[in-house]
VEXKE-102645 format. One record per residue (C-alpha): residue number from 1; x, y, z. Coordinates in Angstrom, 3 decimals, decimal comma. Last residue first. Layout:
<sites>
<site num="NUM" xx="X" yy="Y" zz="Z"/>
...
</sites>
This chain:
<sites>
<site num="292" xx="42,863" yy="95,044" zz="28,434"/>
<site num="291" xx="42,352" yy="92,338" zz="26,252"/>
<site num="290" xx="46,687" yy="91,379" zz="26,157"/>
<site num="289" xx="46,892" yy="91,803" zz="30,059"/>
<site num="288" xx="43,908" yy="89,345" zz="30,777"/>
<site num="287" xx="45,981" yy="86,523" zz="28,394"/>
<site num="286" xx="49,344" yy="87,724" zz="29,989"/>
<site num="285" xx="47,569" yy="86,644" zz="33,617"/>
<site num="284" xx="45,810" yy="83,403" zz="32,411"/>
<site num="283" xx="49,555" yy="82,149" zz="30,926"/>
<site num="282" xx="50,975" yy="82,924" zz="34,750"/>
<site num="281" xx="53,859" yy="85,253" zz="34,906"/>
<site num="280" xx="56,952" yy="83,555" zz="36,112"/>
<site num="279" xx="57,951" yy="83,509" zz="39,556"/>
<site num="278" xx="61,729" yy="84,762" zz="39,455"/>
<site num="277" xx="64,035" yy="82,292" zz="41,032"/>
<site num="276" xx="65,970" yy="82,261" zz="44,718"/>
<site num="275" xx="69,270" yy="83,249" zz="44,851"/>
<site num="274" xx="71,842" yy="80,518" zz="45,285"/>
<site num="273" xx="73,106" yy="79,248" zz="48,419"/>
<site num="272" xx="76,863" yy="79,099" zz="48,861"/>
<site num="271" xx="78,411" yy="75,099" zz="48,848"/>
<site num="270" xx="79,567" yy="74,907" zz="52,563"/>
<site num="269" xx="83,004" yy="74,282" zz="53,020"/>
<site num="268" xx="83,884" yy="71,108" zz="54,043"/>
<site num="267" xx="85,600" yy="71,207" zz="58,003"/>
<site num="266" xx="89,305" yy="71,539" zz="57,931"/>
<site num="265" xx="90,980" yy="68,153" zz="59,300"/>
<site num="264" xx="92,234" yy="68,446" zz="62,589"/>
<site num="263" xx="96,167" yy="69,211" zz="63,119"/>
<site num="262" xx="98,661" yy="66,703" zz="64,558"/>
<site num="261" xx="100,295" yy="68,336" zz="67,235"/>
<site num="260" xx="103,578" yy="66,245" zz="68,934"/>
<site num="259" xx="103,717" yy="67,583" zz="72,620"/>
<site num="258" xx="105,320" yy="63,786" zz="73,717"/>
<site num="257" xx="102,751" yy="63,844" zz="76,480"/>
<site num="256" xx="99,550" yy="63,357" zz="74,426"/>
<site num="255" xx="101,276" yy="60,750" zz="72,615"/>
<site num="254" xx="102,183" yy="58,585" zz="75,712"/>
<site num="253" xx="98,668" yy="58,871" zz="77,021"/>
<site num="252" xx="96,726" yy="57,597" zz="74,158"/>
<site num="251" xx="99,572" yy="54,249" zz="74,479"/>
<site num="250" xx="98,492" yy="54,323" zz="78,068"/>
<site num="249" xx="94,909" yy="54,108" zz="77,287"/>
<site num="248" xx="95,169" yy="51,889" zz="74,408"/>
<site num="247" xx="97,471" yy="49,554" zz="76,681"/>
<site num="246" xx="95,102" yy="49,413" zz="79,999"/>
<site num="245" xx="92,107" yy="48,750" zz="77,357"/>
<site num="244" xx="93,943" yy="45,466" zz="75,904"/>
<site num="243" xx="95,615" yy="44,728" zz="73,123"/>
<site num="242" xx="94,918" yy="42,028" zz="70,994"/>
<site num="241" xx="97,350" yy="39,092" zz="70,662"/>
<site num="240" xx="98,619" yy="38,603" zz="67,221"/>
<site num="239" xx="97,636" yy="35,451" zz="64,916"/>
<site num="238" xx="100,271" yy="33,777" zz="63,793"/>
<site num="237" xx="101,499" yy="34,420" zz="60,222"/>
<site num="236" xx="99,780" yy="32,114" zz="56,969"/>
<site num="235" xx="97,235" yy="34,425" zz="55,867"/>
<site num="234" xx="98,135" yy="38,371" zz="56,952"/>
<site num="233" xx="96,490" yy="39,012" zz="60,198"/>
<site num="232" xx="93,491" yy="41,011" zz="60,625"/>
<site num="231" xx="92,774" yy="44,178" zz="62,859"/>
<site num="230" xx="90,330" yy="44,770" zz="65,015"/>
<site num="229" xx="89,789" yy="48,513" zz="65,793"/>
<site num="228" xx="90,527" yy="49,704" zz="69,628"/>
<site num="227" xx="87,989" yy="52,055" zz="70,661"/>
<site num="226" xx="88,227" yy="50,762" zz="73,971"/>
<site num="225" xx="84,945" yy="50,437" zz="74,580"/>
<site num="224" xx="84,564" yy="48,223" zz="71,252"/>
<site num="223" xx="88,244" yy="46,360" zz="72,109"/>
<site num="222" xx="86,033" yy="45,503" zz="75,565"/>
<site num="221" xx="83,391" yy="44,305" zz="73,445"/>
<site num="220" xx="85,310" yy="42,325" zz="71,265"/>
<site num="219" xx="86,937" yy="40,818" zz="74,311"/>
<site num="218" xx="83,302" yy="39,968" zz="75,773"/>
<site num="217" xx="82,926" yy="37,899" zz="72,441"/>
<site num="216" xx="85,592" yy="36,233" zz="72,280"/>
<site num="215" xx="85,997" yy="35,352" zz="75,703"/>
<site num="214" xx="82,062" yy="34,049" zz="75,296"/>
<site num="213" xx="83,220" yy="32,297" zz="71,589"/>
<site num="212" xx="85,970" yy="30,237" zz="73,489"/>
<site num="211" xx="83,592" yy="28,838" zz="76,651"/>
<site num="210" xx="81,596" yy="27,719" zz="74,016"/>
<site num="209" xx="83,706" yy="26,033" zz="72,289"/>
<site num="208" xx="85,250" yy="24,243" zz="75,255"/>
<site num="207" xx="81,849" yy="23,234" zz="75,991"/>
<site num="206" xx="81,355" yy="22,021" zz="72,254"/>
<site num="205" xx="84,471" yy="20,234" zz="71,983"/>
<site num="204" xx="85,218" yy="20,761" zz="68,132"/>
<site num="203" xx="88,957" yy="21,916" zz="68,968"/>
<site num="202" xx="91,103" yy="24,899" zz="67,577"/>
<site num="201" xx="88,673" yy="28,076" zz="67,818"/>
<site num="200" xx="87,976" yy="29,554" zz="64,411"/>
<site num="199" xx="89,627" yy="27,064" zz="61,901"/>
<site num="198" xx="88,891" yy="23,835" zz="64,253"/>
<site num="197" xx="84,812" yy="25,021" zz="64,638"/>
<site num="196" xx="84,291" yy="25,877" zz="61,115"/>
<site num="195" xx="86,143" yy="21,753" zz="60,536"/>
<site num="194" xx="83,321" yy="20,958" zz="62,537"/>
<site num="193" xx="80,777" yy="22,304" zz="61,368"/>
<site num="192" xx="81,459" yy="21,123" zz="57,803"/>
<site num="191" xx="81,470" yy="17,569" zz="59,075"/>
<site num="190" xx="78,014" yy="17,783" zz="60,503"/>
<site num="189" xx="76,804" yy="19,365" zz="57,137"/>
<site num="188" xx="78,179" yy="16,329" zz="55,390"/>
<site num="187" xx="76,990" yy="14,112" zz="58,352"/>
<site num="186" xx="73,386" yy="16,029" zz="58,279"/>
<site num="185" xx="72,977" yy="15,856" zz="54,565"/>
<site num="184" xx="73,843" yy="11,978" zz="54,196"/>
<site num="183" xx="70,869" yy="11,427" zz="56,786"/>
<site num="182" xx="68,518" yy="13,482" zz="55,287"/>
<site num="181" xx="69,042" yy="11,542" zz="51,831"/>
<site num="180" xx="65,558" yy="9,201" zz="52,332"/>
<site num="179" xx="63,689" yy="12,368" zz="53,520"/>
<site num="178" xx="64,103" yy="13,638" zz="49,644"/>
<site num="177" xx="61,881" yy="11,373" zz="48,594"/>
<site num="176" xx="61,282" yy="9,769" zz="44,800"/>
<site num="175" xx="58,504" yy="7,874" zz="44,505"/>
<site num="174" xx="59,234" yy="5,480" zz="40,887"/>
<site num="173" xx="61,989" yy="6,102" zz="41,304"/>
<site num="172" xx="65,211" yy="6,889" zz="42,907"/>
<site num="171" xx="65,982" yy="10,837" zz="43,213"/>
<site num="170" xx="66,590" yy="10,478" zz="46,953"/>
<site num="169" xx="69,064" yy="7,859" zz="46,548"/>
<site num="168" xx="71,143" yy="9,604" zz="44,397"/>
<site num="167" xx="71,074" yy="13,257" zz="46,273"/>
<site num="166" xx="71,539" yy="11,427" zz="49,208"/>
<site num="165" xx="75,322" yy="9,519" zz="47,759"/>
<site num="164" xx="75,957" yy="12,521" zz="46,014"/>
<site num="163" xx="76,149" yy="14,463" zz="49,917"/>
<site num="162" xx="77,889" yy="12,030" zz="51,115"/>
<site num="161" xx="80,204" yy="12,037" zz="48,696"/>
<site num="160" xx="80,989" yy="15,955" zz="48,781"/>
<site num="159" xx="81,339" yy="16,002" zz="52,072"/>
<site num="158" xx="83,685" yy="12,935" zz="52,389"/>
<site num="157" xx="85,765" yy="14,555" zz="49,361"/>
<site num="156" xx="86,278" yy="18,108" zz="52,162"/>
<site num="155" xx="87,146" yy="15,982" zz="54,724"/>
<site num="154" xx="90,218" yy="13,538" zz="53,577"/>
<site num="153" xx="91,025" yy="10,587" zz="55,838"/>
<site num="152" xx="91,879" yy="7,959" zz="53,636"/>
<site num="151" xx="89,491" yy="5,413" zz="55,125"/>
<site num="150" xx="86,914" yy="8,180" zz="55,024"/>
<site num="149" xx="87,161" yy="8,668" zz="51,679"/>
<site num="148" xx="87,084" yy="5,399" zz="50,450"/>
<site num="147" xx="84,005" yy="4,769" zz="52,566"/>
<site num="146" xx="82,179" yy="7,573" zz="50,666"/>
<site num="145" xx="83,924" yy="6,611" zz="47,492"/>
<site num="144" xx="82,150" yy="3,375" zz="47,577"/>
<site num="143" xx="78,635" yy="4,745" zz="48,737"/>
<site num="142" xx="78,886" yy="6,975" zz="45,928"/>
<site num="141" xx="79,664" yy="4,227" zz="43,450"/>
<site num="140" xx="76,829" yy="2,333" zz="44,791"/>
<site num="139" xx="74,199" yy="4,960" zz="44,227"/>
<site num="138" xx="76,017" yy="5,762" zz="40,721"/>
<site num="137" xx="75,135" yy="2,154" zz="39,956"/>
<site num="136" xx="71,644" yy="1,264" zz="41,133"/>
<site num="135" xx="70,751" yy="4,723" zz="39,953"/>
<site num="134" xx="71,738" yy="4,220" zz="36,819"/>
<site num="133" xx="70,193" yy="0,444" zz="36,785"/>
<site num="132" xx="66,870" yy="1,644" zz="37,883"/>
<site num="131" xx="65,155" yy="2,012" zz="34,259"/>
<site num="130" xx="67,307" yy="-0,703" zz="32,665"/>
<site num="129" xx="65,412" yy="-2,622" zz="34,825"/>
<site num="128" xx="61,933" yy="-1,219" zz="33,231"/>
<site num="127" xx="59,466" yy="0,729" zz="34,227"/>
<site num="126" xx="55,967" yy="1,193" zz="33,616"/>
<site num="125" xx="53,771" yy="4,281" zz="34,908"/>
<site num="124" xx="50,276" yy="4,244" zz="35,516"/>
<site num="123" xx="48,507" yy="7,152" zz="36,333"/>
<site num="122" xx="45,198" yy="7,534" zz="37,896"/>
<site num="121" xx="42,988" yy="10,582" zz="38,873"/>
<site num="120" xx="39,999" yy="9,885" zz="41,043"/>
<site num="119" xx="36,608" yy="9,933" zz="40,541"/>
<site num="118" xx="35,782" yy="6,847" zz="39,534"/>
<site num="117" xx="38,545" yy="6,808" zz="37,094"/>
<site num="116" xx="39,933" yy="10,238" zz="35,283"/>
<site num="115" xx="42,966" yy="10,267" zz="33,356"/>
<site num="114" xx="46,667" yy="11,701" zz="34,467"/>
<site num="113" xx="49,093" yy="12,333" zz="31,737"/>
<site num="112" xx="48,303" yy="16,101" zz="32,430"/>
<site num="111" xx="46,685" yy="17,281" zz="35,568"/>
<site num="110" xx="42,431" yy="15,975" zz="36,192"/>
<site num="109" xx="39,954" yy="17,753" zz="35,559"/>
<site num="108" xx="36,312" yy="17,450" zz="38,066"/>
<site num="107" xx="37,083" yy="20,291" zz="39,693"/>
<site num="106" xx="40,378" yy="19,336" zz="40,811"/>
<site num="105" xx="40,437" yy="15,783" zz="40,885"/>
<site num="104" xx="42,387" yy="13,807" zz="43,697"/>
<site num="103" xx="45,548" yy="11,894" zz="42,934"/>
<site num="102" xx="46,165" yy="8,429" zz="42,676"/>
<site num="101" xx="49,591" yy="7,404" zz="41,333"/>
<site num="100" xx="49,885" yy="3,401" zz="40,088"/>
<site num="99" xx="53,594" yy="1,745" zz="39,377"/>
<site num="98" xx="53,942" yy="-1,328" zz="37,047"/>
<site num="97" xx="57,081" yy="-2,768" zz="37,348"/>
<site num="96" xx="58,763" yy="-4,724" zz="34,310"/>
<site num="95" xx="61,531" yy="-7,479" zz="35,544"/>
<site num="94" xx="63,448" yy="-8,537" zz="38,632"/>
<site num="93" xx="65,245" yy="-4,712" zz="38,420"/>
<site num="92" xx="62,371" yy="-3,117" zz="40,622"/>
<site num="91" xx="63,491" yy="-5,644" zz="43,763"/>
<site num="90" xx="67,089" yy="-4,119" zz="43,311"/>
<site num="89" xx="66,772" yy="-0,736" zz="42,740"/>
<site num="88" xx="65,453" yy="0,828" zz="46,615"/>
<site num="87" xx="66,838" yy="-2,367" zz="48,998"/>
<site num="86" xx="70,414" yy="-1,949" zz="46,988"/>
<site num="85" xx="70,369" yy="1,632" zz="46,925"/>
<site num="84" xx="69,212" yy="2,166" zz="50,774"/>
<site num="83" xx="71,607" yy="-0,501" zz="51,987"/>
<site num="82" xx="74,795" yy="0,947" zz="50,048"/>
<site num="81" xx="74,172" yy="4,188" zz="51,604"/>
<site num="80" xx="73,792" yy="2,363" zz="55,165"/>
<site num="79" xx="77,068" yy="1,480" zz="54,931"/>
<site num="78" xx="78,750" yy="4,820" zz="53,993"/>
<site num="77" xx="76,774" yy="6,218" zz="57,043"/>
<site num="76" xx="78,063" yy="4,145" zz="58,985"/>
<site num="75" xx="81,523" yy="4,640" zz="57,993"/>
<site num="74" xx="81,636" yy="8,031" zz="57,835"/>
<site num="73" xx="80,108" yy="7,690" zz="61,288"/>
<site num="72" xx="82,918" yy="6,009" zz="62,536"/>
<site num="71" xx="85,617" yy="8,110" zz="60,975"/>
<site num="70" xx="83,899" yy="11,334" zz="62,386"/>
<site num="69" xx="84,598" yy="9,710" zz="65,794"/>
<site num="68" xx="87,907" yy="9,214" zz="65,355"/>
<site num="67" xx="89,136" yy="12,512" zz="63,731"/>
<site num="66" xx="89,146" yy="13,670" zz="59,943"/>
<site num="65" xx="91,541" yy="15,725" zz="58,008"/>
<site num="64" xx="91,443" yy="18,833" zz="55,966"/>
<site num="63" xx="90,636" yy="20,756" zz="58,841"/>
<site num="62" xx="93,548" yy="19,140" zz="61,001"/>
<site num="61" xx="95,940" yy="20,453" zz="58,301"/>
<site num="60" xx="94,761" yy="24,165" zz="57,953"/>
<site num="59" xx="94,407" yy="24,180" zz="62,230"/>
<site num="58" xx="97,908" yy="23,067" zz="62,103"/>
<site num="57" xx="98,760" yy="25,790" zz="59,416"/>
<site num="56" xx="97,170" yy="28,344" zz="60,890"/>
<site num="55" xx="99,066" yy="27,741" zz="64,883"/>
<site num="54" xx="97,206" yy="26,961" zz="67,739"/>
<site num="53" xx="95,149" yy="23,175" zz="68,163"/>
<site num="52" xx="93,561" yy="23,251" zz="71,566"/>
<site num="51" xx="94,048" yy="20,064" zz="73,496"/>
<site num="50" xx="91,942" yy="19,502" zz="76,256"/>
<site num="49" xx="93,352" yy="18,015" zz="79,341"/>
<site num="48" xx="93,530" yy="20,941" zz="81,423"/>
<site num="47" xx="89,689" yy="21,543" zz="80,995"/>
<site num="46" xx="88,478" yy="24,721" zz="80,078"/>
<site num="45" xx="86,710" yy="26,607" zz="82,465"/>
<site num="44" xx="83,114" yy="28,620" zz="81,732"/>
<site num="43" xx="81,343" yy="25,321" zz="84,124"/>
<site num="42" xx="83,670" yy="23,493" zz="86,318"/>
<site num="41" xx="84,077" yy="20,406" zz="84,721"/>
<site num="40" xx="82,431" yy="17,561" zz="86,607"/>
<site num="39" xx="84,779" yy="15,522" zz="89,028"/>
<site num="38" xx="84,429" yy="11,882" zz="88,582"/>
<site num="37" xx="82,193" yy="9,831" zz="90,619"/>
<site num="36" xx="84,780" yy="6,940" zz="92,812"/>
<site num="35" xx="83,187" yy="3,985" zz="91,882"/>
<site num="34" xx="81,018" yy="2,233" zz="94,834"/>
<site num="33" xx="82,259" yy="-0,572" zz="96,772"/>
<site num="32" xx="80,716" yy="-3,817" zz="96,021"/>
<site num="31" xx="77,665" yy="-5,129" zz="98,521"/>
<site num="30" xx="77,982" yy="-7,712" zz="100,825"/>
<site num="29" xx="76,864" yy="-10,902" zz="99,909"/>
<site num="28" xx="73,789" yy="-12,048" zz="101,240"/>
<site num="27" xx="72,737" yy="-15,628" zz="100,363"/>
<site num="26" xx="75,697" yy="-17,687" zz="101,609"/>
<site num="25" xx="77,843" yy="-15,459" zz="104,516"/>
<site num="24" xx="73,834" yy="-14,754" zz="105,821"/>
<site num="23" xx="73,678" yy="-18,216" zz="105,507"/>
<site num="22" xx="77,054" yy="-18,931" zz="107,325"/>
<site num="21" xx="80,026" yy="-20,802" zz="106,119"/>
<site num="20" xx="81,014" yy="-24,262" zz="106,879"/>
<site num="19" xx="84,595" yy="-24,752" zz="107,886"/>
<site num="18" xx="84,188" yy="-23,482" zz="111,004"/>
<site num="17" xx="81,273" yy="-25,879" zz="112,079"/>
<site num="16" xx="84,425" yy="-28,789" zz="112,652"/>
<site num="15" xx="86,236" yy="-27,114" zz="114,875"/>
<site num="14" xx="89,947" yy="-26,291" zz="114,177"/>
<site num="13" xx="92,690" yy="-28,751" zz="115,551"/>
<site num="12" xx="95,434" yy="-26,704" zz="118,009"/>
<site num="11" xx="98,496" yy="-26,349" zz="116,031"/>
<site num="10" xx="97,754" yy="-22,430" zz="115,907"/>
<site num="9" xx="97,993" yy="-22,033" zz="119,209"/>
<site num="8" xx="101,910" yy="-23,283" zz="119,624"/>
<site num="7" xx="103,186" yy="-24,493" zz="122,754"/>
<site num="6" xx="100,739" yy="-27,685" zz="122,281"/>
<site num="5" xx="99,421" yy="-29,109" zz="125,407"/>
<site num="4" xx="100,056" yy="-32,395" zz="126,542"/>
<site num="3" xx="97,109" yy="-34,298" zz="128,387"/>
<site num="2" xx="98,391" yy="-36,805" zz="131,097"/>
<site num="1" xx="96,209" yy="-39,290" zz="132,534"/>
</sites>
């Protein structure tokens, strides 16, 4: 019987088990390769990437404007200022509200337009719709032109209607509560902070801005040594670089050498000192003088 034998391997018919996979192929999977970890920022270096804003009017510009992530809190916050003044004046507008406030007695007397129950001081106060409908309105307006001007971009209009828009809903009765506006206060003064932080060091990255007030602050100390006084650019030029110690020392140098005098000030004279006053005679002295 003759068997022929394929001159190529890989004609040769596979086994039928290879096909079938393993259990340990089945139920344990190998596990995925791990993420490369980034590199953390060296800490008291800026990172390349950052983009620090130089020039006054680019700084003026990107003050006035507003970034990504200040547009999605505007937002939010716009949002939840419409919440708070429909959930605070609606259900009070479905008709007269009677509102009770309990307050302990003070020695058995009670403040005014309070009167005395068991014990306690009660006052009832009734409102009306027309009662909450200001609020309901000027709350909503100022939630509007919140989101209005975030969409357009403007800073210094966001500030100002976030901060209406607590000041509204903090003021609604028949409880008012300032804690109901904290929110609105912290993105206004959030977005203050941040346009502070463009005008004095170009970004709002808080490392990098940190890493920017410590050069400023050990170069004012150096200037300080130095006796080199800061001086301030006229609004609208570039700011100038400061110079450094090696230059005020050279620069003191340079005028020592060139021989040119410039004469000290004259010390003030002194004012001369004037003679001292005759003691007058006493009234009991004349009065012995005049018996004897």
């Amino acid at each position: 019987m003759d068997v022929t034998q394929p001159d190529d391997p890989s004609e040769l018919p596979e086994p039928e088990n290879a096909s079938k996979p393993s259990l340990s192929e089945r139920f344990l999977r190998p596990k995925a390769p791990k993420a490369p970890k980034r590199e953390r920022p060296v800490p008291g270096v800026i990172p390349e990437d950052l983009e620090i804003i130089d020039g006054f009017d680019e700084r003026q510009s990107a003050m006035r404007s507003i970034g990504t992530s200040e547009i999605r809190f505007g937002y939010a916050v716009a949002i939840l200022g419409a919440i708070f003044t429909l959930g605070l004046n609606i259900p009070s507008m479905t008709g007269d509200t009677q509102f009770r406030n309990v307050v302990n007695a003070t020695k058995g007397a009670c403040p005014k337009y309070y009167s005395l129950d068991k014990g306690l001081c009660v006052q009832i106060l009734h409102y009306q719709p027309s009662d909450f409908l200001p609020f309901l309105i000027v709350g909503l307006v100022a939630a509007g032109a919140t989101a209005l001007t975030i969409k357009l971009r403007r800073r210094t209009p966001a500030v100002f209607a976030s901060l209406m828009t607590g000041l509204v809903i903090s003021e609604v009765p028949p409880k008012p509560s300032i804690l109901l506006g904290v929110p609105f206060f912290v993105f206004s003064g959030w977005l203050m902070v941040r346009a502070r932080r463009i005008q004095k060091f170009g970004t709002t990255d808080t490392k990098a801005v940190a890493v920017l007030a410590a050069e400023q602050r050990n170069q004012r100390r150096s200037d300080k040594a130095a006796g080199i006084k800061p001086e301030r650019p006229a609004r609208g030029a570039a700011p100038r670089p400061r110079p450094s110690a090696k230059s005020a020392a050279s620069a003191k140098s340079s005028s020592i050498e060139s021989g040119r005098y410039t004469p000290k000030k004259p010390a003030p004279k002194k004012k001369p000192a004037l003679p001292p006053a005759e003691p007058k005679p006493s009234r009991f002295k004349k009065l012995i003088g005049d018996e004897e």
